[in-house]
Backbone bond lengths (Angstrom), bond angles and torsions (degrees), N, CA, C in turn:
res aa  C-N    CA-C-N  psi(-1)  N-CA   C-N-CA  omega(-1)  CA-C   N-CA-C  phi
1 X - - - 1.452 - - 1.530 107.80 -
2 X 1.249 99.09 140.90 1.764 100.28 -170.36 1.478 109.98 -124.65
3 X 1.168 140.94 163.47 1.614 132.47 147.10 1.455 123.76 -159.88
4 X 1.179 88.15 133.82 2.072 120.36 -165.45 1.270 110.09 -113.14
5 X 1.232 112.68 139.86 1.646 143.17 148.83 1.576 115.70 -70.27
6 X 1.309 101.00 114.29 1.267 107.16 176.88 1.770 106.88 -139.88
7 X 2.037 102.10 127.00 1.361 110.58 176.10 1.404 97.87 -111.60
8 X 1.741 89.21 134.67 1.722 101.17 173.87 1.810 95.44 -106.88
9 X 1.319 109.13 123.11 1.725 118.75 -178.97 1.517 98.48 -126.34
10 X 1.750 101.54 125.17 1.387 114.45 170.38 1.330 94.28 -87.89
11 X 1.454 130.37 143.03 1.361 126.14 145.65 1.317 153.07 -61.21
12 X 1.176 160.02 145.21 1.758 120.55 147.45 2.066 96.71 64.35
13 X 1.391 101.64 14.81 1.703 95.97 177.46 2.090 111.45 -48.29
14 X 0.887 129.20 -46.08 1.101 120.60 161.25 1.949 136.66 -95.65
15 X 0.940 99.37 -4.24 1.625 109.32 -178.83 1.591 110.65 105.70
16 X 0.909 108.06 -9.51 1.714 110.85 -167.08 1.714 95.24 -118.28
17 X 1.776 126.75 32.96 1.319 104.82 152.11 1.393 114.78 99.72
18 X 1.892 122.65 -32.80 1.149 116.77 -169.31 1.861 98.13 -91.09
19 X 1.020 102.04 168.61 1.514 129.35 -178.05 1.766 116.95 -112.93
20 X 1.575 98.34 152.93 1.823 92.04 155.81 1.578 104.33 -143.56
21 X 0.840 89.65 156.70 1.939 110.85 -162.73 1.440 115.70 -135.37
22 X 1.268 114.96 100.13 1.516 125.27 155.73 1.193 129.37 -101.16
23 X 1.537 124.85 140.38 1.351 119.59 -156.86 1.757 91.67 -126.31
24 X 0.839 118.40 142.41 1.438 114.29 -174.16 1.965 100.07 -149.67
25 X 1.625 120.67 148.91 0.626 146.00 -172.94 1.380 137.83 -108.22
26 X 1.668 120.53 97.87 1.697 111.32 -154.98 1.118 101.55 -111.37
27 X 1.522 121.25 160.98 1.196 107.67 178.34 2.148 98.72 -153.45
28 X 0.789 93.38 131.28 2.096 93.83 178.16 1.223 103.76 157.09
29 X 1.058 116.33 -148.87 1.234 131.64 -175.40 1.968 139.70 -135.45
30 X 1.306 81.51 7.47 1.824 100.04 -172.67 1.661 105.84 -124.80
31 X 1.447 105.73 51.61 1.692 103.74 -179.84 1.284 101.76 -179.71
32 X 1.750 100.00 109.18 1.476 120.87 166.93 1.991 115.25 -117.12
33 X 1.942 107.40 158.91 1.028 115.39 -165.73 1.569 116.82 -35.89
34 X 1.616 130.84 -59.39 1.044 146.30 171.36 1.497 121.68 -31.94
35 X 1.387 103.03 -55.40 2.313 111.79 174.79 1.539 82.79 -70.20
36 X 1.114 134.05 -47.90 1.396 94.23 -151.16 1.907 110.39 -93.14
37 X 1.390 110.45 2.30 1.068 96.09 171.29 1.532 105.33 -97.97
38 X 0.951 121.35 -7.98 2.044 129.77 -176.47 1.622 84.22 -73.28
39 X 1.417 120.22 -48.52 1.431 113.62 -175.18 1.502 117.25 -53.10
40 X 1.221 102.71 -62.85 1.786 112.41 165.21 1.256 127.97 -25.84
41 X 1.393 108.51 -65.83 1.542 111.90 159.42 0.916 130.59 -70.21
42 X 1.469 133.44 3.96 1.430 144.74 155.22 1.709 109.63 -73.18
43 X 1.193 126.95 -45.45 1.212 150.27 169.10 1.897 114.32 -58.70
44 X 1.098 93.80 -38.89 1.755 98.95 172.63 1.201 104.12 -87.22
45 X 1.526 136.23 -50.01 1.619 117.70 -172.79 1.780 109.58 -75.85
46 X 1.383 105.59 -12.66 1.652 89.69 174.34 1.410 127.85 -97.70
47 X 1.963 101.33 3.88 1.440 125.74 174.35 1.638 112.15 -109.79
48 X 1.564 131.61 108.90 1.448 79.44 -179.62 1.577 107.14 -95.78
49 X 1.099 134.59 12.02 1.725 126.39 -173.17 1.879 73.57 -116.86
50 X 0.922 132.14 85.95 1.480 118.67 150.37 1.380 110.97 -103.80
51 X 1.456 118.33 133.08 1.703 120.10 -173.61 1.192 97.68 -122.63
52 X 1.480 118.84 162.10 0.895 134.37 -156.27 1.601 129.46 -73.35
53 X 1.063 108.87 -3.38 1.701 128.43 158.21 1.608 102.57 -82.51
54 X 0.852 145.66 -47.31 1.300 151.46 -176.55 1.646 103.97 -62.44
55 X 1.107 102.10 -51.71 1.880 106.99 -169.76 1.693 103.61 -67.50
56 X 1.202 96.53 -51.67 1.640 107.70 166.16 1.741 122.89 -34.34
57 X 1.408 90.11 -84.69 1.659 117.05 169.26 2.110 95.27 -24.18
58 X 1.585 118.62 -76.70 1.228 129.98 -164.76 1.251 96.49 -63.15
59 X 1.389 136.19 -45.98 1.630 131.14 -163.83 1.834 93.77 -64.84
60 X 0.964 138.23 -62.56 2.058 150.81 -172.37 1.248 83.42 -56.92
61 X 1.072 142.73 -75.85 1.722 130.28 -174.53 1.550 106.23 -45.05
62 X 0.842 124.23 -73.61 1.349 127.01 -177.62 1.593 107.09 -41.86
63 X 1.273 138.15 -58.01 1.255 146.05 160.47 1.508 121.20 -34.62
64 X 1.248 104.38 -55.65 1.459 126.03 153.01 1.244 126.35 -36.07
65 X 1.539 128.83 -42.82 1.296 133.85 -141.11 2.154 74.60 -106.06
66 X 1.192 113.19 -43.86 1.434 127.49 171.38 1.514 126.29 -12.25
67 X 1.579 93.58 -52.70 1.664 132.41 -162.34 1.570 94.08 103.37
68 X 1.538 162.41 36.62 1.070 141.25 171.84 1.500 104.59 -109.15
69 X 1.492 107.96 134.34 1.530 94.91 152.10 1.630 132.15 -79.64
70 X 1.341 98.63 164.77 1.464 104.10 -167.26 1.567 118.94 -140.16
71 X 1.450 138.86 82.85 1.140 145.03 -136.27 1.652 96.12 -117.69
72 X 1.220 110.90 146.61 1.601 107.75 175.28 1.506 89.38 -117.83
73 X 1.143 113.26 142.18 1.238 152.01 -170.81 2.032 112.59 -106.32
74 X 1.264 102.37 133.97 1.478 116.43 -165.80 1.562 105.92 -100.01
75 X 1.445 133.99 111.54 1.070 131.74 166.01 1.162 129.60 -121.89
76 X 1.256 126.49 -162.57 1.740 126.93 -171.48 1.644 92.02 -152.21
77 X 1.613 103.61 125.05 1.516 118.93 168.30 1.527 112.29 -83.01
78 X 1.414 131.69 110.08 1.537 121.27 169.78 1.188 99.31 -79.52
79 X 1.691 146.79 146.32 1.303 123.47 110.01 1.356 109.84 -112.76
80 X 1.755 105.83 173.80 1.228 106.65 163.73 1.614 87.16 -164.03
């Protein structure tokens, strides 16, 4: 049994620079870096406006369907 931190960051989400960032939390044993990014990009060419709640949402189902759990996690961005 394993468990990883994983942030999904859209970029440039509106043109003016800002971002969105979800950090979500897996934990089992049937999910490494590679499936789940082959998944991702499976998920973007069969979406084409897919945003980043959406990619999310489908990636934890998919994980899910796995046997893994998949928890999103609550944070706070500082900058300065």
């Amino acid at each position: 049994m394993k468990t990883e931190i994983f942030s999904f960051n859209e970029l440039n989400v509106d043109g003016n620079g800002d971002y969105v960032q979800i950090v979500i939390q897996v934990t089992g044993s049937d999910f490494d870096y590679a499936s789940i990014l082959d998944h991702i990009r499976a998920l973007k060419r069969k979406t084409e406006y897919a945003d980043t709640d959406y990619l999310v949402d489908e990636t934890c189902e998919w994980l899910r369907s796995k046997g893994n759990v998949c928890t999103y996690i609550p944070f706070c961005v500082v900058e300065f």
